[in-house]
Structures are given as structure tokens and as C-alpha cells.
DOSE-455832 format. One record per residue (C-alpha): residue number from 0; residue in three letters; chain; x, y, z. Coordinates in pm, 1 decimal, always signed. Layout:
// DOSE-455832
R   seq   type   mol          u          v          w
R   NUM    ala     A          X          Y          Z
...
//
This chain:
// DOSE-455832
R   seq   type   mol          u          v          w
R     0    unk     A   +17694.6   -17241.9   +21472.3
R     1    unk     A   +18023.5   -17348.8   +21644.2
R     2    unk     A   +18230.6   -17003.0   +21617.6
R     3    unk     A   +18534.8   -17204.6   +21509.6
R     4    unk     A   +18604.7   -17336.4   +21130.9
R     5    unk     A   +18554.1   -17701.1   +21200.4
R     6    unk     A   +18878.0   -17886.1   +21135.7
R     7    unk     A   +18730.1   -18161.3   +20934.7
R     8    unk     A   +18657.3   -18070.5   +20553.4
R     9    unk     A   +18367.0   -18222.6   +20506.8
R    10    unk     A   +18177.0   -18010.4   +20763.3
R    11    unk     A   +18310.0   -17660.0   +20611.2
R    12    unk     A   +18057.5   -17568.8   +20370.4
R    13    unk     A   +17768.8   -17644.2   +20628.8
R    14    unk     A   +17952.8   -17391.8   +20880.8
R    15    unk     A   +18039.8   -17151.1   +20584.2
R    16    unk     A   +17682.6   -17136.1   +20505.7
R    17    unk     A   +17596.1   -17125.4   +20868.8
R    18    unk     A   +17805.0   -16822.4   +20937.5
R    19    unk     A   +17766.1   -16622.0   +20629.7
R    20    unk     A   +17420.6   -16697.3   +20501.4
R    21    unk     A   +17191.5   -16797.9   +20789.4
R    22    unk     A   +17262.9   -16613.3   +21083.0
R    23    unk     A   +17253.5   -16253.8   +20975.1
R    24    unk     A   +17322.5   -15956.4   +21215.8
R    25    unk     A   +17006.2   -15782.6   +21372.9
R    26    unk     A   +16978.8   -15511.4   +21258.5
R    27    unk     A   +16974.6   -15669.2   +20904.9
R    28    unk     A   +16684.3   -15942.8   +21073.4
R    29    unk     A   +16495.3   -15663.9   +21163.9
R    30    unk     A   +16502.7   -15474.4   +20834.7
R    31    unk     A   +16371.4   -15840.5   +20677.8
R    32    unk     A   +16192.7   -15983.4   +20956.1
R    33    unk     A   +16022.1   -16280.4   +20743.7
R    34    unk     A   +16259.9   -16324.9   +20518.6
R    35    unk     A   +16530.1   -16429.9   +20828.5
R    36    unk     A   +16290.1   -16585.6   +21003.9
R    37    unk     A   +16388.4   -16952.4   +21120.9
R    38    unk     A   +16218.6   -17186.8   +21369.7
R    39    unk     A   +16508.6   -17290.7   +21576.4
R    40    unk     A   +16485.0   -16993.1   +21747.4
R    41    unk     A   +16158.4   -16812.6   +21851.4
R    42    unk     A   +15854.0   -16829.7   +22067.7
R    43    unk     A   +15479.5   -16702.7   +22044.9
R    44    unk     A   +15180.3   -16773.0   +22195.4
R    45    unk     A   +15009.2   -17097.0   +22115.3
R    46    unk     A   +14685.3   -16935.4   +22019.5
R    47    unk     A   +14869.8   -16827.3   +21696.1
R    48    unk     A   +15023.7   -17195.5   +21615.1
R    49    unk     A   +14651.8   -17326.9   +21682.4
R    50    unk     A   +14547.2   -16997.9   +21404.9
R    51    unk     A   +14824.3   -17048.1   +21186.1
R    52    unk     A   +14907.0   -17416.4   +21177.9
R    53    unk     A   +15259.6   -17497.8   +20988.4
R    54    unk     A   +15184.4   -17623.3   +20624.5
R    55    unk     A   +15196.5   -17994.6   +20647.9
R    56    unk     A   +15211.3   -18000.6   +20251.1
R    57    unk     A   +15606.3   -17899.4   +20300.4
R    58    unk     A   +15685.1   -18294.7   +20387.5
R    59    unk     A   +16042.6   -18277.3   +20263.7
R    60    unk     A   +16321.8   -18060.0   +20479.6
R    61    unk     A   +16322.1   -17698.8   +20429.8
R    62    unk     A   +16069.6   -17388.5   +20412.5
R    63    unk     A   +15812.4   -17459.6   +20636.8
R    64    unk     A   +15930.2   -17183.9   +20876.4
R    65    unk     A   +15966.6   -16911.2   +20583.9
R    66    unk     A   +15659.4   -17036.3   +20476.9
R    67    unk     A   +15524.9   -16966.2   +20790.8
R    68    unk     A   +15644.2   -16641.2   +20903.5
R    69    unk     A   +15512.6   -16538.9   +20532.9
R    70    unk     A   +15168.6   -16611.1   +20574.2
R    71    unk     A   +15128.0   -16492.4   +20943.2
R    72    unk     A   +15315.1   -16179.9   +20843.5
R    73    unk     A   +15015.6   -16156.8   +20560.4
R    74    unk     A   +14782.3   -16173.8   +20873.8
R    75    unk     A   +14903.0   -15864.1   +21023.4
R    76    unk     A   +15141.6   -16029.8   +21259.4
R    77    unk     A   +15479.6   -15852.5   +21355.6
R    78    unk     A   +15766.4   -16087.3   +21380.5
R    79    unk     A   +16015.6   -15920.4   +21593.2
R    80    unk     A   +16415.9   -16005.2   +21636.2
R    81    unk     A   +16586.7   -16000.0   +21938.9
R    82    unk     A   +16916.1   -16050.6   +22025.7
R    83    unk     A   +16892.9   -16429.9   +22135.2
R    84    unk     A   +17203.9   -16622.0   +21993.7
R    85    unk     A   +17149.5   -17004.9   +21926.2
R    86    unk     A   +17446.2   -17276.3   +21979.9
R    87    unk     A   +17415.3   -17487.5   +21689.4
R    88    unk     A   +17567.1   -17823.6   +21835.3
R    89    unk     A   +17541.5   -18012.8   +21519.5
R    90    unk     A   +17702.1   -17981.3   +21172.0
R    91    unk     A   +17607.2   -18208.2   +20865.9
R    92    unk     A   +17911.2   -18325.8   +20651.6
R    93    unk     A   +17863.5   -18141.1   +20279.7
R    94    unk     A   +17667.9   -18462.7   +20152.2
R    95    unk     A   +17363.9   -18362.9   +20411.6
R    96    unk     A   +17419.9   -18071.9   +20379.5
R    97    unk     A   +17361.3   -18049.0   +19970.6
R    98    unk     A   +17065.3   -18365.5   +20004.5
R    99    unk     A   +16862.6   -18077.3   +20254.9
R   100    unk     A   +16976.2   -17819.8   +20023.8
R   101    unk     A   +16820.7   -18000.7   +19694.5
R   102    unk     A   +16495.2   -18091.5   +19950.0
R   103    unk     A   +16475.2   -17714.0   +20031.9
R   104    unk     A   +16492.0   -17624.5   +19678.4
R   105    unk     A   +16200.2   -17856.1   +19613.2
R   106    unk     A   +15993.6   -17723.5   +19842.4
R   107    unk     A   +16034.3   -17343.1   +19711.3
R   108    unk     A   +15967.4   -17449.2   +19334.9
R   109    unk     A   +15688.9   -17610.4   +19474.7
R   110    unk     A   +15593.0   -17318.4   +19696.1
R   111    unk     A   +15655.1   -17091.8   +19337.9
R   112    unk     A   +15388.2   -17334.7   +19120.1
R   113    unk     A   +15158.6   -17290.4   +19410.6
R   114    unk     A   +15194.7   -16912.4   +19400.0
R   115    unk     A   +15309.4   -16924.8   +19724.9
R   116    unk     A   +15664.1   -16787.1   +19605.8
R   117    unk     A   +15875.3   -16696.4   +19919.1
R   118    unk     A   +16083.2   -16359.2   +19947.4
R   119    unk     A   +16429.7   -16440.2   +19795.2
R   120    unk     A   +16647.0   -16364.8   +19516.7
R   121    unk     A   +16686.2   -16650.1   +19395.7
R   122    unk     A   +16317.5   -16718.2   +19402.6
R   123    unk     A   +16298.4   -16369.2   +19242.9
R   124    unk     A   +16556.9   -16488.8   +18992.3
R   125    unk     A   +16392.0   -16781.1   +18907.4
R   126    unk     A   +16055.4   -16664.1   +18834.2
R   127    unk     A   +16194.2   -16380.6   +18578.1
R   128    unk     A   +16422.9   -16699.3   +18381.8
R   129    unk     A   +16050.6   -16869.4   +18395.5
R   130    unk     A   +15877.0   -16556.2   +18212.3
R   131    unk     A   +16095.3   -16485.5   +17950.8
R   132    unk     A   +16146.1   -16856.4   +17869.6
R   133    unk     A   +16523.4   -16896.1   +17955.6
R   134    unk     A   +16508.1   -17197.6   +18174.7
R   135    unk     A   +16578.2   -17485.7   +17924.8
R   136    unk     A   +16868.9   -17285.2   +17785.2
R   137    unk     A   +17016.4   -17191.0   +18126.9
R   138    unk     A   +16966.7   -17527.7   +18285.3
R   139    unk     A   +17145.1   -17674.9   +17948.3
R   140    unk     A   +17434.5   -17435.9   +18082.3
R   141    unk     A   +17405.6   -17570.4   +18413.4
R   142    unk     A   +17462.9   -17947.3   +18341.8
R   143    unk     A   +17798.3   -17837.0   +18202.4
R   144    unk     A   +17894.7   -17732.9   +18476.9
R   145    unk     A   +17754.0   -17936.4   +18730.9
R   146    unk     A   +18056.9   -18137.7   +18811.2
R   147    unk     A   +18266.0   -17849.9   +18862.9
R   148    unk     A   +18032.5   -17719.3   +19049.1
R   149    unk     A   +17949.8   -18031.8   +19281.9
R   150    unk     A   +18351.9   -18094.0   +19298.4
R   151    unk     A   +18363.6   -17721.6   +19486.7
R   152    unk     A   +18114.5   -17772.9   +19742.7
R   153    unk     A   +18232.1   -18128.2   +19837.6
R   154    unk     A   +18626.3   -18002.4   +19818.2
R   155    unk     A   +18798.3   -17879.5   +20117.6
R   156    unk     A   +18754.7   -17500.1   +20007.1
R   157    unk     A   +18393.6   -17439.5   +19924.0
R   158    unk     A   +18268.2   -17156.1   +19761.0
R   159    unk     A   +17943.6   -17013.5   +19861.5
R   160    unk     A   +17889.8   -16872.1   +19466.8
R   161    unk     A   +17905.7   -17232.1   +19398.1
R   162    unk     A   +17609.3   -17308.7   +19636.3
R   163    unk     A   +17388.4   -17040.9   +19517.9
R   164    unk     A   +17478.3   -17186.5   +19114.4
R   165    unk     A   +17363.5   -17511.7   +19252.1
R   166    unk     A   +17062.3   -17435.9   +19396.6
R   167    unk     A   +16948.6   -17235.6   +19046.1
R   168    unk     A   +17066.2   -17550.0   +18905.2
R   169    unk     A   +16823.6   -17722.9   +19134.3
R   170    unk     A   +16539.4   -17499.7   +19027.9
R   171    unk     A   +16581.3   -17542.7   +18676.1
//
């Protein structure tokens, strides 16, 4: 990700995310090796892509490399970080941004009905609201707040606590 706040608004919360979410330090990469794992970064031998094909159920944006690194980490296969920083020469405006958000929510409910559920919190999260039955009651909450919420992430001072609310929005 460009190392300077972008000047226009509408590219902040993409760069936010970018910067605080996405590209962890290494040390924390290697402590959660599949969890951090992303495609636009890595290499391997094409014997394992020909073993472990990428899902091609995952049509929609988002997933298919956690989905991935999941189930060739289930095979026994280390994935190992290395310091090997990526230019990111390309920021979506928040709009994008939030469309591939909602697609990569998709995919992980869709991942979680499966029983395919990836390694995150909010996955985590979701799952326990599922068991004990609060999802109707909490996504009732949600709506009310939706337009606050939505108003945040497209303003010119996102808040990343508003991105994470969305996306358990998005799941319920």
C-alpha cells in the first residue's frame, strides 16, 4: 500500500484498511501463517497448485487465498513468511472497496454453511451468535444502525470499528 495517506477521501478507508488490517508485521505473519496468508504475494512450486487447485466454487471476490492456505496447511504444508514487501499501486475509492468487502463476506458465510469456516474472529464471532440463536435479534440491531454506520466508512474519517460492525452486519 502507498506509505502515504492518500489525499483524496474517498480512497482513505481502502488505505486505512490496507495499513492496519492487511499487512501485518512478520513476526505476527509467522505466528498465524494461514490466517495472513494472501495471494498477491507468494510463490511455490507448481506441483502443489496442480495438488491443491484454488476452489473455483469462491466465484465472487474474496477468500479464495485463505481458503487455500487453509486446506494445504490441513495437508501438512508449511506456509512460511518472509520479509518480501509488496507496492500496492492501486487503491479502490470506499464504494469498491465496501462492494469487495460485502463479496468477501459472502464467500466466508458461504465457506461457514459449508463447514469450511476460515480462522477469524469474526468468523468465530459469528458462528457462536448462530448457536445460541442471537442472529435475528442482533441483525434487527444492525439495521438501526446501518446508516450511521455506512455514513462513517464513506465520510472523510473512517473508522475501522465501523468496518468490522459492517461486515457482522453483512453476516447476519
Amino acid at each position: 500500500y502507498p506509505s502515504v495517506r492518500p489525499e483524496d477521501a474517498k480512497f482513505l478507508l481502502h488505505w486505512l484498511y490496507g495499513h492496519k488490517k492487511e499487512n501485518p508485521a512478520l513476526e505476527y505473519r509467522r505466528k498465524h501463517p494461514v490466517s495472513t496468508f494472501h495471494t498477491v504475494n507468494f510463490a511455490c512450486k507448481r506441483s502443489l497448485c496442480i495438488l491443491q487447485p484454488f476452489d473455483e466454487q469462491l466465484s465472487r471476490y474474496g477468500h479464495e487465498d485463505s481458503l487455500w492456505a487453509r486446506q494445504i496447511s490441513e495437508r501438512g504444508i508449511p506456509i512460511i513468511h518472509i520479509q518480501n514487501p509488496v507496492t500496492h499501486l492501486g487503491l479502490h475509492n470506499h464504494r469498491q472497496f465496501l462492494r469487495n468487502t460485502a463479496a468477501s463476506v459472502k464467500n466466508s458465510v458461504l465457506l461457514i454453511k459449508k463447514g469450511l469456516s476460515l480462522p477469524s474472529l469474526l468468523n468465530s464471532w459469528y458462528i457462536r451468535m448462530e448457536r445460541i440463536r442471537l442472529t435475528a435479534s442482533l441483525y434487527y440491531i444492525y439495521r438501526l444502525l446501518e446508516r450511521r454506520i455506512v455514513r462513517n466508512l464513506l465520510g472523510s474519517n473512517p473508522n475501522l470499528y465501523c468496518l468490522t460492525v459492517f461486515k457482522m452486519g453483512l453476516m447476519l
